[in-house]
N, C-alpha and C positions, 0 to 999 in steps of 0.2 A: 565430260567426254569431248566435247568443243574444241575443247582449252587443248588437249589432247594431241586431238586430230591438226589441230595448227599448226602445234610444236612438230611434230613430224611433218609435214609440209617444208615449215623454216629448214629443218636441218636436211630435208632432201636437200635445198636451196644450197643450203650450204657446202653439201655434199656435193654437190657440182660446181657448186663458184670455184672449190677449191680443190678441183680436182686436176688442176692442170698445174699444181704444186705453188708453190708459194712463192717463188721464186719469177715464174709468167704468169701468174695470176691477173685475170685479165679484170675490166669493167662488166660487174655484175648485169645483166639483160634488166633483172628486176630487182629492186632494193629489199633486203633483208630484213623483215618487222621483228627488230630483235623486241622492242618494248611487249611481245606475247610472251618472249622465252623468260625473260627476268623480271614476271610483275612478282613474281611468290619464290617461296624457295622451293617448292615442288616443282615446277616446272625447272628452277635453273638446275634442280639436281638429275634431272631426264636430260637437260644438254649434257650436263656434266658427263652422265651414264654413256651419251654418246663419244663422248674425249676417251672413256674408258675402252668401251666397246671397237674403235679405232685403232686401239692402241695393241691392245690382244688379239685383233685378225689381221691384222696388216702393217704392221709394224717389224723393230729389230727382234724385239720380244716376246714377238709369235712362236710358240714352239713348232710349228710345223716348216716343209721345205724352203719359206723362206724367210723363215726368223735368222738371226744372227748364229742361231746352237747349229741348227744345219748346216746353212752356207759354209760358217768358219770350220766346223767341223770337216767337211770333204775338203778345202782349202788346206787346213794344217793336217797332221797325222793323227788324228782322231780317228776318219770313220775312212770306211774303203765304200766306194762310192760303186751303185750298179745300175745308175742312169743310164740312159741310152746316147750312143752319140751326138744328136740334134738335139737332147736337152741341153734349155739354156744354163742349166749349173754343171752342166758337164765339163765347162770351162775352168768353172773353178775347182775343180777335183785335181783338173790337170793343169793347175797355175797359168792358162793363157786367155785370160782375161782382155777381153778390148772393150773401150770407149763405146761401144756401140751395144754393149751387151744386155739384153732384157730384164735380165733381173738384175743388173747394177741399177736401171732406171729406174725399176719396182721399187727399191730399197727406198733410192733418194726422194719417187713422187710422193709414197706414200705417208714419207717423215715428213715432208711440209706440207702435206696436204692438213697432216694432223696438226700440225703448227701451227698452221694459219687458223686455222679452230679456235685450237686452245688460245691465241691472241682476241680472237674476236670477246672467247669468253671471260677472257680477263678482264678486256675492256669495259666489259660491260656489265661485270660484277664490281669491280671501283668504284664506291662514291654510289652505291645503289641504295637507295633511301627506301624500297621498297621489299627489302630482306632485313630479316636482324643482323646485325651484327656478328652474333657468334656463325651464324651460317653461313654468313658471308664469307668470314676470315678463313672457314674451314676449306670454304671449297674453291677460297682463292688460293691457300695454301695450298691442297690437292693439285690445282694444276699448274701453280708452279713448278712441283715436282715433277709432273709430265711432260711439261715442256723441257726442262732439265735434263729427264733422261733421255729425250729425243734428243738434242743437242749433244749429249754425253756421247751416245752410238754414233752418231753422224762423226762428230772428228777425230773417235776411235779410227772410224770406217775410211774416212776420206780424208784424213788431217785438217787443213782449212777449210774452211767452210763460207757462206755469206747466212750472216746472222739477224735477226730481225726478230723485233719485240711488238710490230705496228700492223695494222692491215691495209697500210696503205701500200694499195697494188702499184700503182708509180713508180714510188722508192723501193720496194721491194722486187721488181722487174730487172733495175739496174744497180744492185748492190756486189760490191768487191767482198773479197773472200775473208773472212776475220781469221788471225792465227789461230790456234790450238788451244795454244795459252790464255788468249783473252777471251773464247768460247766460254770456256772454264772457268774464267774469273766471273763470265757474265752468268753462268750457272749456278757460280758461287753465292753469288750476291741473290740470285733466286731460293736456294736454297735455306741459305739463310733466315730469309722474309718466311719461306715456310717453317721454318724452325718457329719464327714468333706467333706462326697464325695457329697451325697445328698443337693439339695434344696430346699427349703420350699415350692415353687410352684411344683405342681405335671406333669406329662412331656404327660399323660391323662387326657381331663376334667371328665372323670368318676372315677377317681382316686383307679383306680386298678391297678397300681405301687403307692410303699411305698415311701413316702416322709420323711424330717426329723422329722414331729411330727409323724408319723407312729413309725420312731426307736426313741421316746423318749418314747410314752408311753408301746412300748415292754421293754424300760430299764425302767418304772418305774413299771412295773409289777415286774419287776425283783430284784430292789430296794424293794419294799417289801416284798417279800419273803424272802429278808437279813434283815429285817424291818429297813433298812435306811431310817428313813420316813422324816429325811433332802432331802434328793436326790430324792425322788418320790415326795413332794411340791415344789422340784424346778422345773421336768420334767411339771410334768402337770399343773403349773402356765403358763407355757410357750404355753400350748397347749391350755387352756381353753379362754386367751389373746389375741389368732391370732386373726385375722380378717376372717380366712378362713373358719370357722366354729361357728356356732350358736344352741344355746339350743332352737330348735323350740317348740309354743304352745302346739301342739296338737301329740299326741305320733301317729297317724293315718299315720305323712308322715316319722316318722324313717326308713322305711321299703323301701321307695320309694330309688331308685339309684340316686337320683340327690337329696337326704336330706341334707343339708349342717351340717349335725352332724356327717357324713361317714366322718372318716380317712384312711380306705384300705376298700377294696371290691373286691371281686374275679367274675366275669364274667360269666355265661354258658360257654361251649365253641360253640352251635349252635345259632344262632340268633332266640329267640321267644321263646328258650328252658325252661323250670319252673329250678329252684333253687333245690338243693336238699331237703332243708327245705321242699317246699312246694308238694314236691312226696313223704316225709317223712309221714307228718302230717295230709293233707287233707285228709284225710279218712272217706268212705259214710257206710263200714260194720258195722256190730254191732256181739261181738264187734271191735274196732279200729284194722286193721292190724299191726300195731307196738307197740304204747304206748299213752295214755291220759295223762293228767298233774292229780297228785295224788292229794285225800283230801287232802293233807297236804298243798300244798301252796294254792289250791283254798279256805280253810277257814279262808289265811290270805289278798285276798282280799275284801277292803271294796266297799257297790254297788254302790257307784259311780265312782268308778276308772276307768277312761278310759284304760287305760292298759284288763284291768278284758274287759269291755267293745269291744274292737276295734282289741285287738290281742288272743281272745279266741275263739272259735267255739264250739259251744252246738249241739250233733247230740243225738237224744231223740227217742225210741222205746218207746211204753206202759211201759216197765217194768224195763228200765235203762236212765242214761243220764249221757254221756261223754263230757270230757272238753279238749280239742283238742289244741296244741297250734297253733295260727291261723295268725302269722307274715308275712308269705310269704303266698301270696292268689292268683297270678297269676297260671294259666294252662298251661300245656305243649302245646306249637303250639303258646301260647298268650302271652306271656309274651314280654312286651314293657317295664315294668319300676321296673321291681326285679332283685336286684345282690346279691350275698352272702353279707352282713354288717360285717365283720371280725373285724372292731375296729370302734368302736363313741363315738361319744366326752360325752356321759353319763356315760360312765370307766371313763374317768376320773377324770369327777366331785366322784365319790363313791370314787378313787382312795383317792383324796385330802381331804377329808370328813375322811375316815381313816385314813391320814396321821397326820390332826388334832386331830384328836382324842386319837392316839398312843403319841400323843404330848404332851396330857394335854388340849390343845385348843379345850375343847367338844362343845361348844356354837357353834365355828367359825366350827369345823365336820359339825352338824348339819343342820347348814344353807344350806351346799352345797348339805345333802340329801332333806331338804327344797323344793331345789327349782329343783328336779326332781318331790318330789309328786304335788308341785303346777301346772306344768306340766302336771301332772297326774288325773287335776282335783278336787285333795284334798287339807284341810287344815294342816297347820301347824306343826310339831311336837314342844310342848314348854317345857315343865322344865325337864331336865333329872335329875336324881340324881345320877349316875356314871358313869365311865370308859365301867362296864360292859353292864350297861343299853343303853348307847350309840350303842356298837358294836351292841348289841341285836337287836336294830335298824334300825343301817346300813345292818346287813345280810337278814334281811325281806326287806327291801326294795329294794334290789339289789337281791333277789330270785324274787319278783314282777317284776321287771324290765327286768333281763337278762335269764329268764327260758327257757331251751330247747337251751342257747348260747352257745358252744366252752366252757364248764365244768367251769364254774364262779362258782357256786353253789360248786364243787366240790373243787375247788381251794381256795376257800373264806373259806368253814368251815378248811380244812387241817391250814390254813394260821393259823387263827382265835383260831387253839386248840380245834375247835367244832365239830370235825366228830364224837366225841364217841359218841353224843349227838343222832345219826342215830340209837342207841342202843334203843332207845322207840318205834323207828316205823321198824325196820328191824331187825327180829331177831337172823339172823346169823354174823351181825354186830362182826367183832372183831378191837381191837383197828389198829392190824398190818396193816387190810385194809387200812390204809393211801397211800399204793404205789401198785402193781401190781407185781403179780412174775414177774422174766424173764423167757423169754420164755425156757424151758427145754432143746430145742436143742441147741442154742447157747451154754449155758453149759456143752454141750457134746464137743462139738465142740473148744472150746475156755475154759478149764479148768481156767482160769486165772482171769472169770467173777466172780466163786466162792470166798465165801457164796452166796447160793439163799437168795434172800429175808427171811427175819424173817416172819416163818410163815406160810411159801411155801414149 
């Protein structure tokens, strides 16, 4: 219990060191006794737990109002937003985002706060002679991926970035901005290593640690945004193949934690707890406390869609009627069988779908969005006649699909060259909107981040 009570101490510690992001990370008051956190691997897997636990409440990949699913959601045409004017996401409902805005900084502190973590625990899982081996490798692998996908969102979010592997607060105070491309590459090469360290079976049966299709299909996210769309048909062949995962019938048990279409999931951290999605979403006022899913995607389901069907909620006064996105349905105190869904194997069938189709092989696309809508309760798509008509395709049916997820919508049109397209239904739409200022005071702070964003 000692041993315990220390390791929470430390990571308070830590939890302040690096609370003023990674970036101004300043000289720690008190030196951090990591030699308590990693004599065992029971202790390192309680840091670890906290890299986890970081990552799920404050992070891109929070389902709640300020994970990436919300933010980008009231930003593109996804959801209609019934914030109040003085909220700070009200901004982004109404494309007028500034430098200076609170939840742009939220976004950015709380990814390097998390980074700078996961560096220290890297560090100090390398070359540790006091774990085995395979534990080691595992849960070096693990957070390589985490650092991954925090880098991944951040140059989604922000385009360039300043990148860092070290905890050395000095160099990390004054670092320039790494392109896109080489964030990505620097991902890559992470990803990778987790490819060798990880196993294909996952080391939880509810598979809330990343396994090796977890870091394939974050590298093949990342493979198309370079549009290597060799490299993402080879990732997600591999993944759609296993044995560990199935395209179930009925779109009703996606949502369930034991779906065998879950490749990562993140956990409550109380047992019965609801998900953030569903403290998000269920909403009985009129109108909705946060956001409804906007006319725009609701006139592109057809009424037999189970999707439309089984993951929407209709809440109806005499004189309005809201369309709620309705995926996590468990209550706070009840919840027995909802976990955050962070990757399923339906990314990568859309994945492999656009890789064919960026290929030339629109037919063989097709088939693989095919056989989500037949899933879905519909028939067929048959004769396409382009390139473009294809994509057209794929990004409705992957708004149907992944609405209100971890910024798909958001990510997919950027990919795709379609966000100008936001200019019909949003009318402060400007093209720059493609990435987010940085935050104003890093810039104060860190001269070296400049230019701001185009635009900002």
């Amino acid at each position: 219990m000692k041993k315990y009570t220390l390791l929470f101490a430390v990571f308070l510690q830590l939890l302040f060191v690096g609370c003023e992001e990674l970036i101004e990370v300043d000289l720690p008051t008190t030196q951090i006794n990591t030699s308590i956190v990693y004599t065992d691997a029971a202790t390192a897997k309680a840091a670890l737990a906290h890299l986890y636990s970081s990552t799920r409440d404050d992070s891109f990949v929070n389902g709640g109002m300020y994970g990436i699913g919300f933010m980008t959601g009231i930003y593109t045409d996804e959801l209609t937003s019934y914030l109040g004017d003085s909220h700070n996401l009200n901004a982004f409902y109404h494309n007028q985002i500034l430098a200076t805005n609170s939840a742009v900084s939220k976004l950015w502190d709380s990814s390097y706060k998390t980074i700078y973590a996961i560096n220290i625990f890297i560090e100090n899982m390398r070359n540790n002679s006091a774990i085995s081996k395979e534990d080691q490798n595992t849960m070096i692998g693990e957070a390589l991926f985490l650092r991954a996908l925090h880098y991944y969102y951040l140059t989604i979010v922000f385009g360039d970035i300043p990148y860092a592997t070290t905890t050395d607060y000095a160099l990390n105070k004054s670092l320039n901005r790494t392109s896109i491309t080489q964030v990505l590459r620097n991902n890559q090469h992470d990803l990778e290593e987790a490819l060798i360290l990880l196993k294909e079976t996952y080391r939880n049966q509810e598979y809330i640690y990343p396994n090796q299709y977890a870091a394939k299909l974050l590298l093949a996210r990342q493979f198309a945004e370079m549009k290597e769309w060799d490299h993402v048909q080879q990732e997600v062949n591999s993944i759609i193949q296993s044995p560990l995962y199935t395209l179930r019938n009925e779109p009703q048990e996606v949502f369930n934690k034991s779906y065998k279409g879950v490749i990562w999931q993140l956990n409550p951290d109380v047992s019965l707890k609801s998900t953030f999605e569903a403290d998000l979403y269920n909403s009985t006022s009129f109108p909705p406390s946060s956001a409804s899913l906007s006319p725009h995607i609701m006139e592109k389901f057809e009424a037999t869609d189970l999707r439309k069907i089984q993951w929407i909620k209709t809440v109806s006064n005499p004189t309005s009627t809201y369309y709620l996105p309705f995926k996590y349905k468990n209550k706070n105190g009840e919840n027995t069988t909802e976990y955050s869904n962070v990757m399923r194997i339906e990314e990568a069938y859309f994945l492999l779908a656009e890789a064919y189709i960026h290929q030339g092989n629109i037919n063989a696309g097709i088939e693989f969005i095919n056989q989500i809508r037949e899933r879905s309760g519909l028939s067929k798509i048959n004769t396409i006649r382009s390139k473009e008509e294809a994509i057209d395709w794929l990004l409705e049916e992957k708004e149907k699909e992944f609405f209100s997820e971890f910024g798909h919508r958001f990510i997919d049109l950027k990919r795709n060259n379609r966000l100008n397209q936001l200019q019909l239904i949003k009318p402060n739409w400007k093209s720059f909107h493609n990435v987010l200022p940085l935050p104003q005071k890093e810039l104060l702070l860190n001269p070296n981040l400049n230019p701001q964003n185009e635009g900002y």
